[in-house]
BANUSE-140379 format. One record per residue (C-alpha): residue number from 1; x, y, z. Coordinates in Angstrom, 3 decimals. Example, Ala and Ser with C-alpha at 12.3 -4.5 7.8 and 13.67 -1.06 7.14 Angstrom:
2
    k        px        py        pz
    1    12.300    -4.500     7.800
    2    13.670    -1.060     7.140
***
This chain:
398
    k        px        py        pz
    1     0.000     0.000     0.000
    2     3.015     2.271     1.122
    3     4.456     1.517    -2.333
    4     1.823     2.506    -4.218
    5     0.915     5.767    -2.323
    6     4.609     6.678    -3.276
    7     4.807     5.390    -6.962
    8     1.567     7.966    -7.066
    9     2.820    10.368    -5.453
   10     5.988    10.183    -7.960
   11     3.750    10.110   -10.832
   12     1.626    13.151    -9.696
   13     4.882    15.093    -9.091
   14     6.409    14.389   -12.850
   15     3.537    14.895   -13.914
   16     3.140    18.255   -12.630
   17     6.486    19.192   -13.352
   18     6.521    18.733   -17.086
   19     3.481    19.990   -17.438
   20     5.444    23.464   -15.584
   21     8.250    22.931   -17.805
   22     5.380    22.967   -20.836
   23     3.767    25.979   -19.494
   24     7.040    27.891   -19.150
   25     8.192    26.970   -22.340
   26     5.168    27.923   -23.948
   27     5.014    31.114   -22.211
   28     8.733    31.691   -23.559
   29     7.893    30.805   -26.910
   30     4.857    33.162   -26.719
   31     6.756    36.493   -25.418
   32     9.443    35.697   -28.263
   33     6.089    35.749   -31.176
   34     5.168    38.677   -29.018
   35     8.575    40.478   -29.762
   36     9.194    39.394   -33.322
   37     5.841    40.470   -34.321
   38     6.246    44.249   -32.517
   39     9.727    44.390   -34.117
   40     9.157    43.475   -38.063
   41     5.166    43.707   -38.237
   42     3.785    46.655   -36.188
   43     1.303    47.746   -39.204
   44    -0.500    44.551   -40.681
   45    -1.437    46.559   -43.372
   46     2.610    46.756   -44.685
   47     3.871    43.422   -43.087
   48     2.405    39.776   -42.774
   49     3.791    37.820   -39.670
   50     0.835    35.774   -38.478
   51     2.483    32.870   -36.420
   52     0.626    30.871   -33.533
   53     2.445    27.821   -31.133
   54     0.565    24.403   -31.073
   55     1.733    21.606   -28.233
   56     1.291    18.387   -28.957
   57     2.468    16.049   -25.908
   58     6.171    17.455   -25.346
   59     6.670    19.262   -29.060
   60     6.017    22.188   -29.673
   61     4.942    23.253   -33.427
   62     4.912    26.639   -35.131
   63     2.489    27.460   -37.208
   64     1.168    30.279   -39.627
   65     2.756    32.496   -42.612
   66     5.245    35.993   -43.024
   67     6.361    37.521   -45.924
   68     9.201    38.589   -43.948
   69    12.183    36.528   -44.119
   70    14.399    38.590   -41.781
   71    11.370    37.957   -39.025
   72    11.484    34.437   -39.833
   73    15.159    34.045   -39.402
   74    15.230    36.435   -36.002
   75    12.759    33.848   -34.530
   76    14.465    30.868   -35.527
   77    17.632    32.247   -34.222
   78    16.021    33.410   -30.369
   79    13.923    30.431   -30.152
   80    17.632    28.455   -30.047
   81    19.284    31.014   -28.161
   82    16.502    30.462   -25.090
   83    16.924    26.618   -25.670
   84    13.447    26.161   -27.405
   85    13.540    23.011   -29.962
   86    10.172    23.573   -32.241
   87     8.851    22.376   -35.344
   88     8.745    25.388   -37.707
   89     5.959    25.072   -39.976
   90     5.879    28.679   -40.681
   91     5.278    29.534   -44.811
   92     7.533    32.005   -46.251
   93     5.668    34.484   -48.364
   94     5.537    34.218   -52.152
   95     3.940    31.055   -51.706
   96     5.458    28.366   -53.996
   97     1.482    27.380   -55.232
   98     2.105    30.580   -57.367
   99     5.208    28.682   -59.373
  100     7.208    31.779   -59.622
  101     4.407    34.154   -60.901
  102     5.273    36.475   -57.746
  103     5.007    39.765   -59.934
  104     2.568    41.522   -61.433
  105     1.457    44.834   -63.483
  106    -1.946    46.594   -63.016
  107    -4.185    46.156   -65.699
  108    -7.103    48.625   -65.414
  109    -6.995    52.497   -64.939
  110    -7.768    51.903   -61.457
  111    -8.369    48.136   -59.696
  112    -9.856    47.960   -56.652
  113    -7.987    46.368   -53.792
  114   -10.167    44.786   -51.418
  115    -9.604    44.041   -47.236
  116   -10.398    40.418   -48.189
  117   -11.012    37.511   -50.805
  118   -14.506    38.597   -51.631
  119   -16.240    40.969   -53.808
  120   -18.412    42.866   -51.095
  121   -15.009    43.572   -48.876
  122   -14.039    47.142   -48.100
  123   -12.271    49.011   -50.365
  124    -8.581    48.915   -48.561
  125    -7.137    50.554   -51.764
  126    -6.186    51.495   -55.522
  127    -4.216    50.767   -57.791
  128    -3.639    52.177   -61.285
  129    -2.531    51.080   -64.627
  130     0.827    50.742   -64.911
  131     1.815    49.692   -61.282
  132     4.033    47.115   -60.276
  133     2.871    44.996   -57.569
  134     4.606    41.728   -55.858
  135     1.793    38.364   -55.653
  136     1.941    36.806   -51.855
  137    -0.602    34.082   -52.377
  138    -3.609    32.968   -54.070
  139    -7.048    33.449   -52.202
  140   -10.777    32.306   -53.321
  141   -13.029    32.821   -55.974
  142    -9.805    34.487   -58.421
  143    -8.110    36.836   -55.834
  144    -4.452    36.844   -54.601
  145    -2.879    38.602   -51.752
  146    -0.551    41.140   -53.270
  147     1.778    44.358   -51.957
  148     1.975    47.528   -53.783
  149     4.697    49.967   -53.700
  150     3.810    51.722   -50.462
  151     3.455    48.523   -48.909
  152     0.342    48.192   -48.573
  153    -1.197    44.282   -48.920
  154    -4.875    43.232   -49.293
  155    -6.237    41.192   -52.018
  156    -7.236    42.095   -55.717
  157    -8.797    39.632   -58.288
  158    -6.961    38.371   -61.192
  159    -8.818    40.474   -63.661
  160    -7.171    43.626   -61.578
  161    -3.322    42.624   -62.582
  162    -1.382    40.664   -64.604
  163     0.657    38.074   -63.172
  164     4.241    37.345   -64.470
  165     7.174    35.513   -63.696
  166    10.973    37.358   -62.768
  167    11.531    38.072   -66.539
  168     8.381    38.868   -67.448
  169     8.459    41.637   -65.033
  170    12.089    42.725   -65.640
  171    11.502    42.932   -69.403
  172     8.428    45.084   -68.570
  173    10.325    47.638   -66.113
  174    12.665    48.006   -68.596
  175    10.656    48.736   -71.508
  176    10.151    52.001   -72.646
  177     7.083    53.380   -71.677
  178     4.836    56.178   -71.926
  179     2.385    57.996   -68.630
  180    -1.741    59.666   -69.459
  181    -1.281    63.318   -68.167
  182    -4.626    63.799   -69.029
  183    -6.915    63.711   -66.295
  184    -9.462    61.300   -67.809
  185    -9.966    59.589   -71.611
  186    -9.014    56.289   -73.563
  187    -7.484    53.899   -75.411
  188    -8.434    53.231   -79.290
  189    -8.078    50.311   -80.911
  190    -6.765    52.172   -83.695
  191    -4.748    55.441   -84.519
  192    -8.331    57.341   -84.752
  193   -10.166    58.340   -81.613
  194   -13.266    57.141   -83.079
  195   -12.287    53.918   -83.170
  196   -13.511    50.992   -80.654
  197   -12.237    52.206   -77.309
  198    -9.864    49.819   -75.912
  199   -10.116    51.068   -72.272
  200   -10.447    54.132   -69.837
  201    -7.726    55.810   -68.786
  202    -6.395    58.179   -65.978
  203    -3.729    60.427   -64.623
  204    -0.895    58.830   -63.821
  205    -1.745    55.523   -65.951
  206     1.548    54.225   -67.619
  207     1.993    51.705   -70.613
  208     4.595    50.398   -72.689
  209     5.825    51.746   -75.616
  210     5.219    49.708   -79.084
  211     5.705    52.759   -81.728
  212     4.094    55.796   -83.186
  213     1.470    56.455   -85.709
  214     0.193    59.846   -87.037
  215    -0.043    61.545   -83.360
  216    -0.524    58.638   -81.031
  217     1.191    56.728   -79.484
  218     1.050    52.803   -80.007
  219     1.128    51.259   -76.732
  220     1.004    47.698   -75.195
  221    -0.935    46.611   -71.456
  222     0.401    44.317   -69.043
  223    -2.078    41.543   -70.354
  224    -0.718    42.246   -73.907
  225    -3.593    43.761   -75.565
  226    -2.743    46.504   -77.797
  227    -3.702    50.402   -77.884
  228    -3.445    53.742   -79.249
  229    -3.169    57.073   -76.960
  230    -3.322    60.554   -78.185
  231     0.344    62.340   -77.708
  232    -1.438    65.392   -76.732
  233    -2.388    63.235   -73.863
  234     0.566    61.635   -72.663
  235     4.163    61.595   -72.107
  236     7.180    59.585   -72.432
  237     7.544    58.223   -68.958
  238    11.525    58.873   -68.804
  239    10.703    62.677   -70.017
  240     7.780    63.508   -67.897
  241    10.526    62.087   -65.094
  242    13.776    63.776   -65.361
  243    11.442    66.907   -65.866
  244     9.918    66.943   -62.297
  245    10.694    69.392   -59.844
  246     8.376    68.811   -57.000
  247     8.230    72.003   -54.807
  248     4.840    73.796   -52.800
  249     3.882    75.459   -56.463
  250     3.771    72.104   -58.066
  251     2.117    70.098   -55.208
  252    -1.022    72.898   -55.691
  253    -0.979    72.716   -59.016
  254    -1.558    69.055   -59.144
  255    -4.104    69.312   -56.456
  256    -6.164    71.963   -57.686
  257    -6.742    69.374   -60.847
  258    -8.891    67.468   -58.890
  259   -10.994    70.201   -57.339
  260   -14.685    68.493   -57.190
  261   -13.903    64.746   -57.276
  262   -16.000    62.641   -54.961
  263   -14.614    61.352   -51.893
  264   -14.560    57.574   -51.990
  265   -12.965    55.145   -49.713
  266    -9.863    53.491   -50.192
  267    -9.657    55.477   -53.866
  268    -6.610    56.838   -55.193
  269    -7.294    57.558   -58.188
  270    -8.615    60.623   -59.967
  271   -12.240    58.709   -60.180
  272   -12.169    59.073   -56.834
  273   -10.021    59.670   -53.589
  274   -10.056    59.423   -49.488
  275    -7.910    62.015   -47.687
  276    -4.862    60.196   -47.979
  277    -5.347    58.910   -51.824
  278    -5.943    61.994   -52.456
  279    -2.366    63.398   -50.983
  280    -1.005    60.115   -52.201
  281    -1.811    61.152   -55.846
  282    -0.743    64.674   -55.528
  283     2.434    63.439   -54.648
  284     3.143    60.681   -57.189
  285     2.553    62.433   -59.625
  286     5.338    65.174   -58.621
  287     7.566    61.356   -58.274
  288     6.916    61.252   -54.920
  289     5.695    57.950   -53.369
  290     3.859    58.333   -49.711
  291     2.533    55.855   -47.256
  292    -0.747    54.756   -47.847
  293    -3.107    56.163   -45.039
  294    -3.036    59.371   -42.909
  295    -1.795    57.668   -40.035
  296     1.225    56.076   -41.828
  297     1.760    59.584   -43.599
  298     2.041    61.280   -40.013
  299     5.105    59.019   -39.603
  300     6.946    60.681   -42.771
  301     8.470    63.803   -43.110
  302     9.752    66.626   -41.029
  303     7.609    67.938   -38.002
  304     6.643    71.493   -38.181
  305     6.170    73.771   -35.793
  306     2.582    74.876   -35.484
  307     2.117    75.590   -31.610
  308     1.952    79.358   -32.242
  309     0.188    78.738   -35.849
  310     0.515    78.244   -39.006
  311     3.400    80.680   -39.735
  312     5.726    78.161   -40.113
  313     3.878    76.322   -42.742
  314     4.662    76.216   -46.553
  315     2.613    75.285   -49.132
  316     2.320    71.393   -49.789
  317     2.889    70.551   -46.620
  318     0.524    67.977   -44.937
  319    -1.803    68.672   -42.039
  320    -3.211    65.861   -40.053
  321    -5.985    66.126   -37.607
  322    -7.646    63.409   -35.516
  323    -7.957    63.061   -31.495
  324    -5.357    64.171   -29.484
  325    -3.693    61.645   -26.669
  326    -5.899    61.470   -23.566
  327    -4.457    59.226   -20.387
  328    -6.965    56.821   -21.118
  329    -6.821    57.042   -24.772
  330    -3.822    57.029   -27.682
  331    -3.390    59.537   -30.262
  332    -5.561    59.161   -33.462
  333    -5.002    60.297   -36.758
  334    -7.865    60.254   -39.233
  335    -7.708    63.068   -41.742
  336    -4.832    64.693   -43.944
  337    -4.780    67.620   -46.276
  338    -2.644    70.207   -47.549
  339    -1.810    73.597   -46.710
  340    -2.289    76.268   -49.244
  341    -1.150    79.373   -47.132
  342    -2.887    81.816   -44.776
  343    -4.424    79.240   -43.315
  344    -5.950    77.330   -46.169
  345    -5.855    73.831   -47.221
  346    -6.966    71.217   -49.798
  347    -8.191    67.784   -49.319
  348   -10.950    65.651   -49.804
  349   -13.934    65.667   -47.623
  350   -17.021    64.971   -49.501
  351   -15.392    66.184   -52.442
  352   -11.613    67.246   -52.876
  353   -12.377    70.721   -51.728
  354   -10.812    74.006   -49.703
  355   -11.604    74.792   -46.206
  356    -9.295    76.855   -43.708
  357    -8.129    77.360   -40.564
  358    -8.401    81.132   -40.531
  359   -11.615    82.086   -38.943
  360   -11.637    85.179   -40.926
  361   -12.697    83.057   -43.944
  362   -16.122    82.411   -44.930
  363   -14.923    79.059   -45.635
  364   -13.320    78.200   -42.064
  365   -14.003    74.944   -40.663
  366   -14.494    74.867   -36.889
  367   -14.612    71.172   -36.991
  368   -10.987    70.626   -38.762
  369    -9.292    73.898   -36.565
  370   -10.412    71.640   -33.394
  371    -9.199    68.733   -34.104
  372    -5.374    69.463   -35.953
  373    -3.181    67.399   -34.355
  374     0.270    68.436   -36.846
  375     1.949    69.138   -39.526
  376     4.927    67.757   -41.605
  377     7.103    68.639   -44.614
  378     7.065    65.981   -47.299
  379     9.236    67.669   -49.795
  380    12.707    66.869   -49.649
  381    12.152    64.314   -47.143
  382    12.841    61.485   -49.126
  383    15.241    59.414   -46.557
  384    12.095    60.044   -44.086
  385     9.176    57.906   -45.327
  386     9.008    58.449   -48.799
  387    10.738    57.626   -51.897
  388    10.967    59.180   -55.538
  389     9.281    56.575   -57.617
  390    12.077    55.376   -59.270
  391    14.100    54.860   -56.245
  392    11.138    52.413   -54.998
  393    12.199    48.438   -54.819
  394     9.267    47.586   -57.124
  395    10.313    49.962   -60.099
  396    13.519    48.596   -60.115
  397    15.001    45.204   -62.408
  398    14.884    41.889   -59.839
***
């Protein structure tokens, strides 16, 4: 009887042990997720690192998908520093079901980019023609996860982009090519603009170069069908490029193009824009690339200082507003614009529009003068958050 009391007694105590030891490990393993994922993916709207810890009896299994391969490797790396053994079943991001189609081109004036797999799902973003995007994986019902050059990943359907392989994409980057600088219009299928229409088109739209005929151009999409654009209506992309000189003039100019345009959430394109696609497209095309949203744009830039007003400000600089940090409650940044001078600014409310800060003005609104939060310079920034296009990873030859 004594015997067995103690072989129970032994049993009870192992058993409690290891399953300590499990706990403590598990714990361990969870505070190092915990770290990797504040370190490489703060923003889950620029950086996949979705990772969870299975046990199965004494092993311990990882689980999940990154496109990060430096996160992947820092995990590996303190997970055998604090003595952890695992089974890494994490998937690295391009996912090898897309065999080597990991790159693609934008194939309509403006695709939608969607918060998930599905056709009702919010509009996260835009895209327009032209744009090169990387391919993480393929969803359901014809959409794929993909990143585009702000970072930005949600999922577009296959009809949105055409998908190519490393040399596919390299031969297209280095094509020549041609941008629309025309607000709106089309594509013919012929040198004669009353010929079948090929497509829309808008600002900031860019296809490759075939030739020339009479006064348009001949140009080629992504997909390889084949159009003709005015020349009064476009320029070669490597001219309307070295020819930029983005400065507070400029950034107006651009913005006042789009006076009237309906707000529309997650647009970025001149069919429509949200505060930040609308500062977003005032920017690229001065060849300028900006984080997507306001509250990745307040990260950018150099602060100004505004504490005694606007004095300080120049035009085409950003203004963000929001709610201010309470101790209960974090900062919040939900609205950008940009400043015009004397306390006016641009951006798109309702409609891209101008409202101002000085309550002199019939057009001052109380609402946005309440609830400024900063501002920050943009231009000449470009080791702070942005990047000229061309300097971007995804305009440039794999």
């Amino acid at each position: 009887m004594k015997t067995s009391l103690i072989t129970c007694f032994i049993t009870i105590f192992l058993f409690t042990n290891n399953y300590a030891q499990i706990n403590t490990t598990m714990e361990k393993v969870n505070s190092i997720l915990k770290e990797v994922k504040e370190k490489f993916a703060p923003d889950k709207r620029v950086a996949i690192f979705i990772v969870e810890t299975n046990q199965h009896s004494n092993k311990f299994e990882l689980k999940g998908e990154t496109n990060l391969p430096e996160a992947k490797k820092y995990l590996e790396d303190a997970l055998i520093k604090a003595g952890v053994s695992v089974d890494d079943n994490i998937n690295l991001l391009p996912s090898k079901e897309l065999d080597g189609k990991t790159f693609g081109i934008i194939n309509l004036s403006a695709a939608n980019i969607r918060s998930d797999s599905d056709h009702p799902a919010e509009l996260a973003t835009q895209a327009i023609l032209g744009t090169p995007v990387k391919i993480l994986k393929k969803g359901d019902d014809g959409y794929y996860l993909i990143q585009t050059p702000d970072g930005y990943i949600a999922w577009l359907d296959d009809d949105g982009f055409a998908a190519m392989n490393e040399k596919e994409f390299n031969d297209w980057l280095s094509a020549e090519k041609i941008i629309y600088t025309n607000d709106f219009g089309f594509s013919y299928s012929s040198a004669d603009q009353n010929s079948q229409r090929v497509s829309d088109l808008v600002i900031g739209n860019i296809l490759k170069l075939n030739g020339e005929e009479n006064n348009f151009y001949s140009v080629v999409y992504p997909d390889g069908r084949k159009a003709f654009i005015k020349k009064d209506e476009a320029k070669m992309f490597k001219d309307w490029y070295a020819s930029l000189n983005p400065n507070g003039e400029t950034i107006l100019q651009t913005a006042y193009r789009f006076m009237g345009v309906p707000y529309l959430w997650g647009g970025t394109s001149a069919k429509g824009m949200d505060c930040s696609g609308f500062t977003k497209t005032v920017y690229f095309l001065n060849g300028i690339i900006l984080p997507r949203d306001a509250s990745q744009q307040v990260n950018a830039g150099d602060l100004i200082d505004t504490k005694d007003g606007w004095q300080n400000l120049q035009a085409g600089d950003l203004l963000f507003f929001g709610s201010k940090a309470k101790e209960n409650r974090k900062e919040k940044i939900t609205h950008v614009a940009i400043y015009i001078g004397d306390g006016d600014f641009i951006h798109a409310a309702g409609r891209v529009r101008i409202n101002s800060l000085n309550a002199s003005k019939s057009y001052f609104s109380n609402y946005r003068n309440s609830s400024f939060i900063r501002a920050k310079r943009m231009l000449n920034t470009v080791d702070k958050g942005t990047q000229k296009i061309l300097e971007n990873s995804f305009y440039k030859s794999k």
